[in-house]
N, C-alpha and C positions, 0 to 999 in steps of 0.2 A: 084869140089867135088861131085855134083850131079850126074855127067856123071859118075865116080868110082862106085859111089851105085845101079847105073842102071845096070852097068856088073856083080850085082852078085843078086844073090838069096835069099840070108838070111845072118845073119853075127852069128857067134857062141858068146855065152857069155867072152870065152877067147879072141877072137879076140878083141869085142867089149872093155874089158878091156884094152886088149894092149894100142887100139887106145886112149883109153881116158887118160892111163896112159903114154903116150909117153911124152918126152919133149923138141917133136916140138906141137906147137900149131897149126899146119896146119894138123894133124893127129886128135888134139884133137877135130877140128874143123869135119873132117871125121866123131870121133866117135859120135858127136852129129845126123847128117844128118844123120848116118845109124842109128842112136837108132829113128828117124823118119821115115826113111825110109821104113824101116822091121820092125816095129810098136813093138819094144821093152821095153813093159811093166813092166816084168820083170829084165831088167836090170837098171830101172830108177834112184837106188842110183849113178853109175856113172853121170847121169845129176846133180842130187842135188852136186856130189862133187863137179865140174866143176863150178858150180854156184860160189865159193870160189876164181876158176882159174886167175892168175896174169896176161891175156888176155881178155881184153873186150871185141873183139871178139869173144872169146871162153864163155864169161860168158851170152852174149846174144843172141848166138845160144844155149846154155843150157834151159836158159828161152824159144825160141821161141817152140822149142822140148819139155820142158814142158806142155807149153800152147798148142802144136798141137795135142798132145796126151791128153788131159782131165784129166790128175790126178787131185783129188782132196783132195785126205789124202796120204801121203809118213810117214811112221813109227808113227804112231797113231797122226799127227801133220797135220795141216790144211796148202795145200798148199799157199794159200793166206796168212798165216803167215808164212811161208819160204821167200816167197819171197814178201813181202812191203817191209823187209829196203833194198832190192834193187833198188827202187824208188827211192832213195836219193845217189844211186852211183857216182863214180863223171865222170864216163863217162856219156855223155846225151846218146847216142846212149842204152847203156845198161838198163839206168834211166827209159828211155822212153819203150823199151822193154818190161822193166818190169811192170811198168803201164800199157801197152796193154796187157800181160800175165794175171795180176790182175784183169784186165775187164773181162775177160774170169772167174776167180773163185770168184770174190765180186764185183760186179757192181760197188757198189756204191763207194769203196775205189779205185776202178779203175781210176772211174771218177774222182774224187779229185784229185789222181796223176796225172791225165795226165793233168788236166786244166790249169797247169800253161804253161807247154811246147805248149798249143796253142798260146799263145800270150808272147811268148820269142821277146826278139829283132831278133833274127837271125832269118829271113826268110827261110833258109833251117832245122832251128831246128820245123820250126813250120810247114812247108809240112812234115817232117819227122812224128810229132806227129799226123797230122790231117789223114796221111796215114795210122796211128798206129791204129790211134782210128775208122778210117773206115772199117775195117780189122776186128774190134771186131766184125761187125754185130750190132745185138738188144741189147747186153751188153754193148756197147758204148751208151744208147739212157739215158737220152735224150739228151747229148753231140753234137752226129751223125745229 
């Protein structure tokens, strides 16, 4: 998916649409990395829809393309309350995502989320989180 984004230049709004509205989710999965890629600020309602999308994978590359680009208000709403009750997803993969997203716009609500996924029983749930949370930088602190 990366390698597609690098062949091109810019992606147009219609495009960008296409992509997030296709339904393959390996397209949808495109439209996130190019609205990253080509620093798509203005097309951001696409992510927040995505964030809904009946693929985990596609919901937590929404979040990470969220969180890579810094919004922090989407339609007069705080993105940190968009996305907490994704914290409680019932993918961990997205869960955790989105707790590292969260670090990035409320520290403090970050942290809380993510603390339990450090001491999961599953040792890959808990290098997943600790990677999550290392990722934040100073907004993971004093977690990090």
């Amino acid at each position: 998916i990366q390698a597609l984004t690098q062949l091109r230049d810019n992606i147009t709004r219609k495009e960008l649409i296409g992509l997030a509205s296709s339904p393959r989710a390996g397209l949808r999965l495109l439209a996130c990395e190019a609205a990253h890629a080509f620093d798509c600020h203005g097309d951001l309602d696409q992510m927040f829809r995505l964030l809904k999308d009946s693929q985990a994978d596609v919901r937590a590359a929404a979040l990470r393309t969220i969180g890579l680009l810094h919004i922090y208000e989407y339609q007069g709403e705080s993105v940190a309350e968009i996305i907490a009750p994704l914290t409680r997803d019932p993918n961990d993969q997205v869960a955790m995502t989105a707790a590292w997203a969260l670090c990035l716009f409320d520290p403090e609500s970050g942290q809380k989320a993510m603390e339990p996924w450090l001491f999961n029983q599953n040792r890959d749930v808990r290098i997943f989180a600790a990677a999550a949370l290392k990722a934040t930088g100073k907004y993971g602190f004093p977690l990090t």
